[in-house]
Structure formats: C-alpha cells, structure tokens
C-alpha positions in Angstrom: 13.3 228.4 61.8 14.6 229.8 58.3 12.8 231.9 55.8 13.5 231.9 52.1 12.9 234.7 50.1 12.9 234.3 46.3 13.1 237.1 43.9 13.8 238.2 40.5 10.7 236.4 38.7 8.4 238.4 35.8 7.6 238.2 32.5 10.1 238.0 29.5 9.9 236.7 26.0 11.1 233.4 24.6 14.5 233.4 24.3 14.9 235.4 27.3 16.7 235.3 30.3 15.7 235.9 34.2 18.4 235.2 37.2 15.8 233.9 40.3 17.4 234.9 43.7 16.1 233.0 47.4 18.2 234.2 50.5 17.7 232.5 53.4 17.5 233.6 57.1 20.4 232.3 58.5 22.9 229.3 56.7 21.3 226.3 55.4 23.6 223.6 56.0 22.0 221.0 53.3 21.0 221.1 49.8 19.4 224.1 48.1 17.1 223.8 45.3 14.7 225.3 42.7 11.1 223.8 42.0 8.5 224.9 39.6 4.6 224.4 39.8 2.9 225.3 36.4 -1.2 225.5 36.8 -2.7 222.2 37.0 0.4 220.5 37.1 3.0 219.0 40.0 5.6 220.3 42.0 8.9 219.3 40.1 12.6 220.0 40.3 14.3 222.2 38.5 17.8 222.3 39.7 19.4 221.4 43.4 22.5 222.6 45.3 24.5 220.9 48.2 26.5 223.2 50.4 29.8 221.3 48.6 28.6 222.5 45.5 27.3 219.6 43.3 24.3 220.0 41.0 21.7 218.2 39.8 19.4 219.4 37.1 16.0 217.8 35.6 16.7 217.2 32.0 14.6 219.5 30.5 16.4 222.3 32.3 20.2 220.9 31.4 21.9 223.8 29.4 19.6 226.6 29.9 19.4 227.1 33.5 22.3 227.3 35.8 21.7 226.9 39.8 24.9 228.5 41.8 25.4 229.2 45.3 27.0 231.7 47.8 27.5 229.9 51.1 28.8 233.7 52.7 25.3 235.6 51.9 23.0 232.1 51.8 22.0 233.2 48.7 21.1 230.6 46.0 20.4 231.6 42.5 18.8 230.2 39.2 19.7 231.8 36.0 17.4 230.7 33.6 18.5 231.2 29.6 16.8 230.3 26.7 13.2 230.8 28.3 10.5 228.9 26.5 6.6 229.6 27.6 6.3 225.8 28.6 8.8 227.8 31.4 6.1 229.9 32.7 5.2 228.2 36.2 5.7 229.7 40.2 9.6 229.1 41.2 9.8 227.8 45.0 13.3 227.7 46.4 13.4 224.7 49.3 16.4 224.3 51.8 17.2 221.6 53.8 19.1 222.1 57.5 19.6 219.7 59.3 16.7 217.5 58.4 14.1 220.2 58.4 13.2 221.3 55.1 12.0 225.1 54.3 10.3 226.3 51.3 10.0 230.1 50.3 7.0 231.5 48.9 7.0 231.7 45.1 8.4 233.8 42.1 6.2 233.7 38.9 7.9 233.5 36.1 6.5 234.2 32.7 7.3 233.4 29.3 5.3 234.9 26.6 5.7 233.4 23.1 
C-alpha cells in the first residue's frame, strides 16, 4: 500500500499563484499526476509525471502550471501560476506502482475573482 498526502491548497486571488505538494509513502515507481474535480463536474487531468521525467499537461493548464518531481523524497509538486477562478476545484494527486494506482485525498484550491 502507498498513501499520498497532498498539501499546499487555499484560497488566492486571480492572478495568483499556489505550489500543491503530494508525498507519497514509500517510491512510486510509475507515473505521478495532478487531477482536479470542480462541483458538478468530472475528474480531469491536470498535469502527469513518469519517474524519467516526461510531462504531459491538459491544454488549458499549458503555461501556467508546472508539474515537477523529486524521486529522492517522492514528492511531486504542482505549481500553479496565473490562477483563474474557473481553477477553483479539489486537487487529487494519483500514483501509479507497479500497476496499482493510489489516489490521495484532496487539496481545495480556491480562486476568487
């Protein structure tokens, strides 16, 4: 078993910035990623890790958010830039090792306008 831990969520204004934080357990050996989940609305991806280092980010979040990872503390961040209130969702950090896949409990994240 793993547990994720996210951190670093809260409220800021537009324009802001927050850096999101999930440390896991023990190593996660496959990809790392961010999801959001506004109210009423799906799970989606923000931003996803492998353990090599290549990214993927959904459009939307291209050029604002930044995912990064520290293999040595398996620690993946999020830092988020240019926060818009369409932002404001819960921020779930998933990891996949060896086939299992974990999910961490939620960050909110609030953007006031």
């Amino acid at each position: 078993q793993v547990q994720l831990v996210e951190s670093g969520g809260g409220l800021v204004q537009a324009g802001g910035s927050l850096r999101l934080s999930c440390a896991a357990s023990r190593s996660i050996s496959g990809t790392m990623g961010w999801y959001r989940q506004a109210p009423g609305k799906q799970r989606e991806l923000v931003a996803a890790i492998t353990s090599g280092g290549t990214t993927n980010y959904a459009d939307s979040m291209k050029g604002r958010f930044t995912i990064s990872r520290d293999n040595a503390k398996n620690t993946v961040y999020l830092q988020m830039n240019s926060l818009k209130p369409e932002d404001t969702a819960v921020y779930y950090c998933k990891g996949t090792n060896w086939g299992s896949v974990y999910w961490g409990q939620g960050t909110q994240v609030t953007v006031s306008s």
